[in-house]
C-alpha positions as CSV (number, residue, x, y, z in Angstrom):
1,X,14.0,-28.5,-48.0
2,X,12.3,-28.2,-51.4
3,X,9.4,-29.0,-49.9
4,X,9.4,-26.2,-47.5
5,X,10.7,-23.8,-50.3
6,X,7.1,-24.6,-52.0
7,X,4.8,-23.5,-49.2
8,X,6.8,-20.1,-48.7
9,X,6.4,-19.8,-52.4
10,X,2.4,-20.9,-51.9
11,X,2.3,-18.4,-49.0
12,X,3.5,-15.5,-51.1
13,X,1.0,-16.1,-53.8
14,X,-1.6,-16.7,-51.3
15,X,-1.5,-13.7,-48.8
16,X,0.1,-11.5,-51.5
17,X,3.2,-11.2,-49.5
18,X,6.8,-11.1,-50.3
19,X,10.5,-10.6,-48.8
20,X,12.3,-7.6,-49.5
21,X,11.7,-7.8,-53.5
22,X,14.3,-6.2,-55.3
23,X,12.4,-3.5,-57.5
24,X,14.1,-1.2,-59.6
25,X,12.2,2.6,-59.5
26,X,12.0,2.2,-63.2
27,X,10.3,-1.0,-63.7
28,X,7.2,-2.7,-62.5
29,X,8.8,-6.2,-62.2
30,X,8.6,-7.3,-59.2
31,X,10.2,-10.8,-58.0
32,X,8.6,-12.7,-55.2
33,X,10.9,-16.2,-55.6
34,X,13.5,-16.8,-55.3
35,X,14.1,-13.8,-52.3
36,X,17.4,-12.4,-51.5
37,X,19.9,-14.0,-49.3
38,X,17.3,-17.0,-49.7
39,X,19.4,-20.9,-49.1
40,X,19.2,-23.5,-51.6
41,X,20.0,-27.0,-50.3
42,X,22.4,-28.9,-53.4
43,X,20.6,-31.8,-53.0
44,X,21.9,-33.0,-55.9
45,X,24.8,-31.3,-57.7
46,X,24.0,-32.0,-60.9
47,X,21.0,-30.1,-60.8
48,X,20.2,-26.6,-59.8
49,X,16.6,-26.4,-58.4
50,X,15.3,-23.1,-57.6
51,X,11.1,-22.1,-56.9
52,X,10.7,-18.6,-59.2
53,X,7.0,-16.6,-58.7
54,X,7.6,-12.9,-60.9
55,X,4.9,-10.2,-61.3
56,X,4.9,-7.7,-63.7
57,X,1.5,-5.7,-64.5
58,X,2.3,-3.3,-67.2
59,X,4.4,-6.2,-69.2
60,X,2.5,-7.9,-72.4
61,X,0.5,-11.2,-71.6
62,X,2.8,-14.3,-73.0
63,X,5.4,-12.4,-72.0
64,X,8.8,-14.9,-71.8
65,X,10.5,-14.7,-68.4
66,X,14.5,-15.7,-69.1
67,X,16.7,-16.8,-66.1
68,X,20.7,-16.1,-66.6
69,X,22.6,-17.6,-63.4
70,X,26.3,-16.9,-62.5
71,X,28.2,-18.3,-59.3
72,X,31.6,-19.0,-57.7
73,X,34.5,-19.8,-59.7
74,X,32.9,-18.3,-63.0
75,X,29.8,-20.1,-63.2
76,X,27.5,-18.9,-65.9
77,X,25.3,-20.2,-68.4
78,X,26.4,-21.7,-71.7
79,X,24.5,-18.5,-73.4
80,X,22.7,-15.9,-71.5
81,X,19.1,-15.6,-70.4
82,X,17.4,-19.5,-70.5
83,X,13.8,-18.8,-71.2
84,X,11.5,-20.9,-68.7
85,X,7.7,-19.4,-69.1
86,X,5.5,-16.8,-70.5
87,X,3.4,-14.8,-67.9
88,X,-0.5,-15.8,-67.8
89,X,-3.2,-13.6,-68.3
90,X,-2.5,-12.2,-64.6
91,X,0.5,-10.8,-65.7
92,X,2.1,-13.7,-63.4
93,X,4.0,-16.6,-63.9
94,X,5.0,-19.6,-60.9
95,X,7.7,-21.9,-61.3
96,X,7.2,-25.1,-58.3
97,X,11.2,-26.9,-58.4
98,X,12.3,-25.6,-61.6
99,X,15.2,-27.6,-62.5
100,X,18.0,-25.9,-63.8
101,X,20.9,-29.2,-65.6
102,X,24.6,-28.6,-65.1
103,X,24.7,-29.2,-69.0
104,X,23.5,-25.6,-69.3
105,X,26.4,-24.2,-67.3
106,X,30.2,-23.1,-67.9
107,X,32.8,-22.6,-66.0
108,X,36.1,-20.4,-67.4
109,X,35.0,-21.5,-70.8
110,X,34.5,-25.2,-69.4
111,X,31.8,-27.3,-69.5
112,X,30.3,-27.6,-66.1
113,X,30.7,-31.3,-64.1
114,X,28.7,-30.0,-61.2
115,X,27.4,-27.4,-59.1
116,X,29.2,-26.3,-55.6
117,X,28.3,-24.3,-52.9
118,X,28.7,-20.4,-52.6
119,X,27.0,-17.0,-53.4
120,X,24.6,-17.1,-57.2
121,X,23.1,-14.4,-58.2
122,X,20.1,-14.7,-60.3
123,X,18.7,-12.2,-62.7
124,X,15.5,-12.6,-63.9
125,X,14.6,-10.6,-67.0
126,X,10.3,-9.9,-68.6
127,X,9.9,-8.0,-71.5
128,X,13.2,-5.8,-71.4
129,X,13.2,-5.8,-67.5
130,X,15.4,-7.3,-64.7
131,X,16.3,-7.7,-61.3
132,X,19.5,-9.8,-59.9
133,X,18.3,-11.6,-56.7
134,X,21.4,-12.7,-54.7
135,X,20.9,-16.7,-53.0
136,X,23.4,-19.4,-51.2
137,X,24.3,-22.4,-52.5
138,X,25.1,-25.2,-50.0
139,X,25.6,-28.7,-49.2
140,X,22.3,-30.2,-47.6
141,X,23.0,-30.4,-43.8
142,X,26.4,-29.6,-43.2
143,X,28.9,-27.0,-41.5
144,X,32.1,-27.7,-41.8
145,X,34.5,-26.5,-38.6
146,X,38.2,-26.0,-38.6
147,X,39.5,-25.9,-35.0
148,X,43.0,-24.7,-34.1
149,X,44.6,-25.7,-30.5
150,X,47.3,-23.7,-29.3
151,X,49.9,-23.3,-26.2
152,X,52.2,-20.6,-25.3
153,X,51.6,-19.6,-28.8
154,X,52.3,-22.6,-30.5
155,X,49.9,-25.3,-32.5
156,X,49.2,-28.1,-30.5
157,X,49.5,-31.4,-31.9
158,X,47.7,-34.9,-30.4
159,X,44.7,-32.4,-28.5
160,X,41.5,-33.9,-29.0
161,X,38.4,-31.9,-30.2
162,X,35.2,-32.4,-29.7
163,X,32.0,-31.0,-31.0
164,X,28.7,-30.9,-28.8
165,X,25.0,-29.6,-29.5
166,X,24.6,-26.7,-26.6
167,X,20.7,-27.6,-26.6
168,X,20.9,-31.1,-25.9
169,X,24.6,-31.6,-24.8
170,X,24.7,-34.6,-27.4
171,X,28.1,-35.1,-28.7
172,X,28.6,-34.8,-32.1
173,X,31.8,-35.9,-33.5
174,X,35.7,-36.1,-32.1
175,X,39.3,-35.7,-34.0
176,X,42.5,-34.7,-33.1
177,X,44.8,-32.2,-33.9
178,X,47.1,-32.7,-36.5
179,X,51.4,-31.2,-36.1
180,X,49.9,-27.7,-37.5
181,X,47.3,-28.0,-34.4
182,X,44.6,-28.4,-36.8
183,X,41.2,-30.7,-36.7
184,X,38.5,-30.6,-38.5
185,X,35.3,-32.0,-38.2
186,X,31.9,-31.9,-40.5
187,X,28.7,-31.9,-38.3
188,X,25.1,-31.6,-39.0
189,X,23.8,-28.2,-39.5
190,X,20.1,-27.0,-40.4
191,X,20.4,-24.0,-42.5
192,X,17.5,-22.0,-42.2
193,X,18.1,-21.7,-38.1
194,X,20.9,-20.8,-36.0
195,X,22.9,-23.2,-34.7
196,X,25.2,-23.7,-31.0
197,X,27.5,-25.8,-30.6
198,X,30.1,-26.0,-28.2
199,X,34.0,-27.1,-28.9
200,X,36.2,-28.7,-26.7
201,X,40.0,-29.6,-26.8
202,X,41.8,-31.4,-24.3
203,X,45.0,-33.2,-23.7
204,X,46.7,-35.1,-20.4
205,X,48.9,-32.3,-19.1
206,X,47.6,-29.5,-20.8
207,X,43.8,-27.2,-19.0
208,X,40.2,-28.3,-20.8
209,X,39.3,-25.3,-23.0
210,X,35.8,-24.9,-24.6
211,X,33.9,-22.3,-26.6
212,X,30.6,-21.8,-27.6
213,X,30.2,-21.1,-31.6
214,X,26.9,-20.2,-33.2
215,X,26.7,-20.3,-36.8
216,X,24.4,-18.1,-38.3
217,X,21.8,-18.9,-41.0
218,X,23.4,-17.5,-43.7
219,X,27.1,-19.6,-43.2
220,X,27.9,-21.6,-46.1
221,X,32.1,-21.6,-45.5
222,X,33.8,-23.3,-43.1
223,X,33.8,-22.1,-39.5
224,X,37.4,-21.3,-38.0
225,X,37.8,-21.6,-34.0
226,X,40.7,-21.4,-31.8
227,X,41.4,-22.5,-28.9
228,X,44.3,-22.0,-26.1
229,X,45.4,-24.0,-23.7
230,X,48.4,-24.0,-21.0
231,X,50.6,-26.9,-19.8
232,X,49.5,-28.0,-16.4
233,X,52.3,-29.4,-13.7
234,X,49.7,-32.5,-12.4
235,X,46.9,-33.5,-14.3
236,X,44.2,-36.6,-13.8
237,X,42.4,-37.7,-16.8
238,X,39.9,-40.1,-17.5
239,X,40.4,-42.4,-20.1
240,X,37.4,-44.6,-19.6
241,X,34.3,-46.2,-17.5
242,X,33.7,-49.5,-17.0
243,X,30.7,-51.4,-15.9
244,X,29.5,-54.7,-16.0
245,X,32.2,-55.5,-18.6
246,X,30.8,-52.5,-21.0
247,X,33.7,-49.9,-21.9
248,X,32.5,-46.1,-22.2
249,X,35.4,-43.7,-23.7
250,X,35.5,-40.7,-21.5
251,X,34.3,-37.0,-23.0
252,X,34.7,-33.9,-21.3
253,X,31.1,-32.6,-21.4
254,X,30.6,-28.5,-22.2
255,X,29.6,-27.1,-19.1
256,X,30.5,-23.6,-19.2
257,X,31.2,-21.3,-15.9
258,X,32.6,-25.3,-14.2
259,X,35.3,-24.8,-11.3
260,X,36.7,-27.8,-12.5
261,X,36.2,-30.3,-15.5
262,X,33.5,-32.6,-16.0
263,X,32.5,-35.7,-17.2
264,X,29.7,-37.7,-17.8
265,X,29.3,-41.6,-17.7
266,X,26.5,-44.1,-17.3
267,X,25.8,-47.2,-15.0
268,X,23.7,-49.7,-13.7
269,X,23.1,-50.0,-9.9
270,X,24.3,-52.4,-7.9
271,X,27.4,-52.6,-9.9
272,X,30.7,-51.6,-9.8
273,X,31.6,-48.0,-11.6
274,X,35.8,-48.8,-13.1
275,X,37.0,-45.4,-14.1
276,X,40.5,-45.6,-15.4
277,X,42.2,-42.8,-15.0
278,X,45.8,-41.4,-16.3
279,X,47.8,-39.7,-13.9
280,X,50.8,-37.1,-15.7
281,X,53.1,-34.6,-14.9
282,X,54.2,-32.6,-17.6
283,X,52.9,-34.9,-20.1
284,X,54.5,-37.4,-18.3
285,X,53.1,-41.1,-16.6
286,X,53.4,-41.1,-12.6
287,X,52.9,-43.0,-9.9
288,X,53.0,-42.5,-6.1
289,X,49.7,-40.3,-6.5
290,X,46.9,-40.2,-4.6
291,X,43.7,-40.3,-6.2
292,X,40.1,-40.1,-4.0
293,X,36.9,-40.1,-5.2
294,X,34.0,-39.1,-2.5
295,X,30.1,-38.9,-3.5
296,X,26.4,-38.5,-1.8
297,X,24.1,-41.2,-1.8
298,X,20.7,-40.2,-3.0
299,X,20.3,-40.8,1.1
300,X,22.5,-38.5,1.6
301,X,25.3,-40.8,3.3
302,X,28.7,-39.6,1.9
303,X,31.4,-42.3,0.6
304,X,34.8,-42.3,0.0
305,X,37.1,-44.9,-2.4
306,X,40.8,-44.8,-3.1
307,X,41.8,-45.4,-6.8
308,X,44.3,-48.4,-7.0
309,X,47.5,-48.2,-9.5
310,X,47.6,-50.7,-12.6
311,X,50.5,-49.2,-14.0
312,X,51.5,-47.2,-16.5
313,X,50.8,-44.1,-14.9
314,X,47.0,-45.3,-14.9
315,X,44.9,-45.7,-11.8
316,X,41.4,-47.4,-11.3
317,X,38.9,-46.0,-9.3
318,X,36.2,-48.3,-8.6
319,X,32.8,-46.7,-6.7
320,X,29.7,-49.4,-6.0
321,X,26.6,-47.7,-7.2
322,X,23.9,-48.4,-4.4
323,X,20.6,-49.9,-5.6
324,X,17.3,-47.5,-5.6
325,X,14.0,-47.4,-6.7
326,X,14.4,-45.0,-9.1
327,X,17.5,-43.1,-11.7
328,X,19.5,-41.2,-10.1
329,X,22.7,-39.0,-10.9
330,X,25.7,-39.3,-8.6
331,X,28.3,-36.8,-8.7
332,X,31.9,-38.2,-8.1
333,X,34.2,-35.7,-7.4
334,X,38.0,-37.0,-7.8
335,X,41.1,-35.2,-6.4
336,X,44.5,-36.6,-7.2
337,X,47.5,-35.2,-5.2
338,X,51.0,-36.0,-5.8
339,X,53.9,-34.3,-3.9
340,X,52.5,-30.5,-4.2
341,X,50.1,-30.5,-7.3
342,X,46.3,-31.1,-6.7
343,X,44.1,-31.5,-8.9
344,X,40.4,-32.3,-9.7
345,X,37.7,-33.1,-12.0
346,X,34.0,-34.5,-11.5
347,X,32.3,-37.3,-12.6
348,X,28.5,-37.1,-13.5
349,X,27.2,-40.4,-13.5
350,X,23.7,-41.3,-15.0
351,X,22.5,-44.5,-13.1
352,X,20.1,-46.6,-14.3
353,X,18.4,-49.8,-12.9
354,X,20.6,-53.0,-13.3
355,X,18.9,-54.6,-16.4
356,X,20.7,-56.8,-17.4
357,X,20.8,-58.4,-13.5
358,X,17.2,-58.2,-13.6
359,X,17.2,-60.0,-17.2
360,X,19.5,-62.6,-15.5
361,X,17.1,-63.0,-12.3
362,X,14.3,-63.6,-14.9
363,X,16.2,-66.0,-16.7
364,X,17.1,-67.7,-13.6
365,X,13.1,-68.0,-12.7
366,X,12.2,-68.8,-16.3
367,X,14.6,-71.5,-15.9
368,X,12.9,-72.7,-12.5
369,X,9.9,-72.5,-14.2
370,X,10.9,-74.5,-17.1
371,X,11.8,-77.0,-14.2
372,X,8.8,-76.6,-12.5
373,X,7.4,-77.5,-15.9
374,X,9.6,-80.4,-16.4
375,X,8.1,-81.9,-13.1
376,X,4.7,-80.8,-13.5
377,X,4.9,-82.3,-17.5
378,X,6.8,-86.1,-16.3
379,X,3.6,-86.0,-13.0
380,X,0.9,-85.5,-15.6
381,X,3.3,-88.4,-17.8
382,X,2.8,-90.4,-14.5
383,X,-0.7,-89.8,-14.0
384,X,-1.0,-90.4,-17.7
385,X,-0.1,-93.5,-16.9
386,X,-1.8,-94.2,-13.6
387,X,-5.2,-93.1,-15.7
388,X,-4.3,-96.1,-18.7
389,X,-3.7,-98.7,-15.8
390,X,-7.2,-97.4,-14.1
391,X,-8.8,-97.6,-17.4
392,X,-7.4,-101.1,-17.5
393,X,-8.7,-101.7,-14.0
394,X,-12.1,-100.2,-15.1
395,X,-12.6,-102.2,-18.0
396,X,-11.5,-105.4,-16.2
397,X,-14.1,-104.7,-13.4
398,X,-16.4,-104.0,-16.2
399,X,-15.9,-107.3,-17.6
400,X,-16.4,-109.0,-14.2
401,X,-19.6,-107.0,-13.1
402,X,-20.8,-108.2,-17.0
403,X,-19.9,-112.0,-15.3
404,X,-21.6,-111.0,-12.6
405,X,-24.6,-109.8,-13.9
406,X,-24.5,-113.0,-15.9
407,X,-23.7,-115.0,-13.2
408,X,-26.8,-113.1,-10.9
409,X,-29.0,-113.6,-14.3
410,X,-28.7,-117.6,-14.3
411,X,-29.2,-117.5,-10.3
412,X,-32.3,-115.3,-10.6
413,X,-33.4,-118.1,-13.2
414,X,-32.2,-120.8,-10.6
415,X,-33.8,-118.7,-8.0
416,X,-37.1,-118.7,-10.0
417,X,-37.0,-122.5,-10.2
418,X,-36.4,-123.0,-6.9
419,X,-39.0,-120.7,-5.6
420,X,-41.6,-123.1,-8.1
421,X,-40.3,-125.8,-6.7
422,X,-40.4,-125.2,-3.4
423,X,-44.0,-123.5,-3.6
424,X,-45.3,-127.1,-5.3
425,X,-43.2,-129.1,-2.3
426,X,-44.7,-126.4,0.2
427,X,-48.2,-126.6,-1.4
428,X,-48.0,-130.8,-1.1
429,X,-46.7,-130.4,2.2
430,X,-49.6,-128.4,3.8
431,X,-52.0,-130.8,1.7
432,X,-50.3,-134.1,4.2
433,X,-50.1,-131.4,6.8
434,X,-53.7,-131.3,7.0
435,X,-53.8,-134.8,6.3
436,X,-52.0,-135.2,9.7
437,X,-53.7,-133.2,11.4
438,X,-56.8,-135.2,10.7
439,X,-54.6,-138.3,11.6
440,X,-53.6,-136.7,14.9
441,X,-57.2,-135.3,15.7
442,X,-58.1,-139.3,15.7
443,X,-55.4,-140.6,17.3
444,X,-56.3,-138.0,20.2
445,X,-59.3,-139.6,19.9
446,X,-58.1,-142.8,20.6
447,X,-55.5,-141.8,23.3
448,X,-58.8,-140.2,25.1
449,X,-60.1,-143.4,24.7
450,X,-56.9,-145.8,25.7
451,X,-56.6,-142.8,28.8
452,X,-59.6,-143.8,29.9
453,X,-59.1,-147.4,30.1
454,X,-56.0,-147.1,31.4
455,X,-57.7,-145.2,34.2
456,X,-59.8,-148.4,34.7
457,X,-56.7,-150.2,34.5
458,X,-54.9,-148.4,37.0
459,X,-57.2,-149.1,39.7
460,X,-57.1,-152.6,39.0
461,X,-53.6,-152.6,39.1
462,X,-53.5,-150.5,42.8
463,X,-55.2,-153.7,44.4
464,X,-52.9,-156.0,42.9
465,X,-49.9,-153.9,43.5
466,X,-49.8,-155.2,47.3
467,X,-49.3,-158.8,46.7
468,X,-47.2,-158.2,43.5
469,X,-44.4,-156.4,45.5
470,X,-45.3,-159.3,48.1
471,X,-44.6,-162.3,46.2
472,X,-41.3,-160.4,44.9
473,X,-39.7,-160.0,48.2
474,X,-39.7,-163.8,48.9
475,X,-38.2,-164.8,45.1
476,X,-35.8,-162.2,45.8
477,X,-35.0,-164.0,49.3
478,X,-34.7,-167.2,47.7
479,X,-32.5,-166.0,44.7
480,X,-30.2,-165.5,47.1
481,X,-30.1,-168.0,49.4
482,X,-29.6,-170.4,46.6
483,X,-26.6,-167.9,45.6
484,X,-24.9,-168.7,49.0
485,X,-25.3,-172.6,48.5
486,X,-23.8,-172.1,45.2
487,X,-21.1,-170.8,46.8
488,X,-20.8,-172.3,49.3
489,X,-21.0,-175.5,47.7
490,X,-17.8,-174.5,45.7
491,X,-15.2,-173.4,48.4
492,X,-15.3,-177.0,49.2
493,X,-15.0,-178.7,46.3
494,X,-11.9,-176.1,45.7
């Protein structure tokens, strides 16, 4: 707030404007800061801090400017007139957050403990001249409101108030009435704007009243409301929601011009909406009522559920809040009716996608993948160890193809022996080879020779062949004649 205070004072010097100065027709002092009816936030109440900017052309240069300050409950200074400057050569002096100490200050002829909001007036005095500027003290950020409830005349006791912003619908704070009816409840205020709120007081049996308040910028006291209500025969009121194990009290939400009360609530889809809900009569727990709630899908389908009694005079109505791509608001309206009394109230209910169902689904696929990772890690362990007992293998073979390459070294040496070997053996062999065939080309020499006698010989031999194969036949005729005799010879001995 101080901080704002400075750049209207900075403005005023600037652009040479100021608001509504007080100036007496028969001086020339003018007063640009503090202005009248100007707030002061008590930021801290030991200290009174105040921006002053005074002009005053025909006074003397060094001029002292005095401030005397007097408030509520005979607040004045310990002695009158506290000097705080001299005026410059422009005739002006500026004071930025000018701290004025409770030490300074009296009130009723006691010393001052601290400052407290109200009306100050502060007179500011330059060379014989002054002019009383009128500001408001108050607490930083604050109204205070003191709401009375009453029926057929009487202060109701138990009601519960509530306070809502009327820009935002944002609730503010809740009490309850005390035996005299009475509740009061401190909410934020911003002093330099105006400021709607609207006040609501309900209680089971009795009609939801509201009222819209606005406090103006210039409030500082509290703000007194009342409110009437009437007893009502059969009443329905929500106590609570419930959904997915997440209790939300139940407000009345300030919706003025409303056939019928309403209240607001939050969900997830796909879940099940619990709103608890007291049935009375007179003030009174029943049961034997009927209580419906019916709704419209964002599709448009309607829907119907019938609340359940737990006892107690309480009922549970439990709606399923269909899944959809996107939030949605579903309006449940509830009618209870016992014997002759209806009644009826509706349920705004801001849905929002399940989150936490979708934090469990990606829990429950982290956890897959986890086991996916498991598998995946204990495969690569496997083939960890498949690539160590290949590496074995590898060297193994290594050390055999180094055998082998030994083993083909000494061959090749063997080989190389053999092949000298062999090419001396082949080399001696061709030398008796040719030898041979020198051999051979004389014996062909000599078989040419013994052919040709034998060709003498073989005509020789045809003359004699005739008598040859003669003299043959008669020994072989004789051979076996004397074979006979032979045997003959011994049948008769036997």
């Amino acid at each position: 707030m101080v901080k704002y205070m400075n750049l209207i004072v900075l403005g005023i010097l600037m652009f040479g404007l100021f608001v509504t100065p007080s100036v007496d027709s028969s001086t020339a002092l003018t007063v640009y800061s503090p202005f009248p009816g100007e707030h002061i936030a008590l930021i801290n109440p030991k200290e009174l801090i105040l921006n002053i900017s005074v002009y005053d052309p025909i006074a003397p240069e060094n001029s002292t400017v005095a401030v005397t300050i007097s408030g509520p409950y005979g607040i004045r200074p310990l002695s009158a007139g506290i000097p705080i400057g001299q005026l410059n050569a422009s005739h002006m002096f500026t004071a930025i957050n000018y701290v004025f100490p409770v030490t300074l200050f009296e009130a009723n002829g006691t010393q001052l403990s601290a400052f407290i909001p109200g009306q100050y007036n502060v007179t500011i005095s330059v060379a014989g001249s002054s002019e009383t500027i009128p500001i408001y003290v108050i607490s930083p950020n604050e109204i205070e409101f003191l709401v009375c409830v009453y029926s057929n005349g009487v202060p109701l006791a138990g009601a519960t108030v509530s306070i809502y912003n009327a820009t935002n619908g944002q609730l503010l704070l809740t009490n309850t009435t005390n035996s005299q009816g009475l509740a009061t409840l401190v909410v934020p205020y911003v002093y330099t704007m105006t400021n709607e709120y609207n006040i609501t007081a309900v209680k089971p049996g009795y009609q939801l009243v509201y009222k819209e308040v606005t406090v103006p910028a210039y409030r500082i006291t509290p703000v007194t409301v009342k409110l009437t209500t009437q007893p009502i025969t059969f009443v329905l009121t929500p106590v609570c929601f419930q959904d997915m194990g997440i209790v939300e009290p139940a407000q009345p939400a300030s919706i003025p011009g409303a056939p019928q009360p309403v209240y607001v609530a939050s969900a997830f889809m796909g879940t099940d909406l619990s709103i608890i809900i007291n049935a009375t009569v007179s003030g009174k727990p029943v049961q034997g009522a009927t209580i419906l709630g019916s709704y419209l899908t964002i599709n448009g389908k309607q829907f119907t559920s019938t609340a359940k009694y737990i006892g107690n005079g309480q009922y549970n109505l439990t709606i399923v809040l269909p899944n959809y791509t996107v939030p949605y608001t579903l309006e449940i309206y509830v009618t209870g009716k016992y014997q002759t009394n209806t009644y009826t109230f509706v349920t705004l209910v801001s849905v929002q996608p399940n989150y936490i169902a979708i934090i469990n689904n990606l829990q429950a696929e982290v956890e897959n993948l986890n086991n996916t990772v498991t598998m995946l890690y204990n495969e690569i362990s496997l083939l960890k160890n498949n690539i160590t007992y290949l590496k074995m293998m590898i060297s193994t073979l290594k050390e055999e193809i180094s055998n082998i390459n030994s083993t083909l070294m000494a061959l090749h040496g063997e080989l190389h022996k053999v092949n000298s070997t062999l090419t001396t053996k082949i080399d001696n062999l061709t030398n008796e080879l040719n030898s041979l065939s020198s051999k051979v080309s004389s014996l062909e020499t000599q078989v040419s020779s013994v052919s040709s006698e034998i060709s003498s010989d073989r005509s020789k031999i045809s003359g004699l062949t005739s008598l040859v194969y003669g003299g043959l036949i008669l020994g072989i005729i004789a051979l076996i004649i004397a074979i006979v005799a032979i045997v003959l010879v011994f049948r008769k001995v036997a």
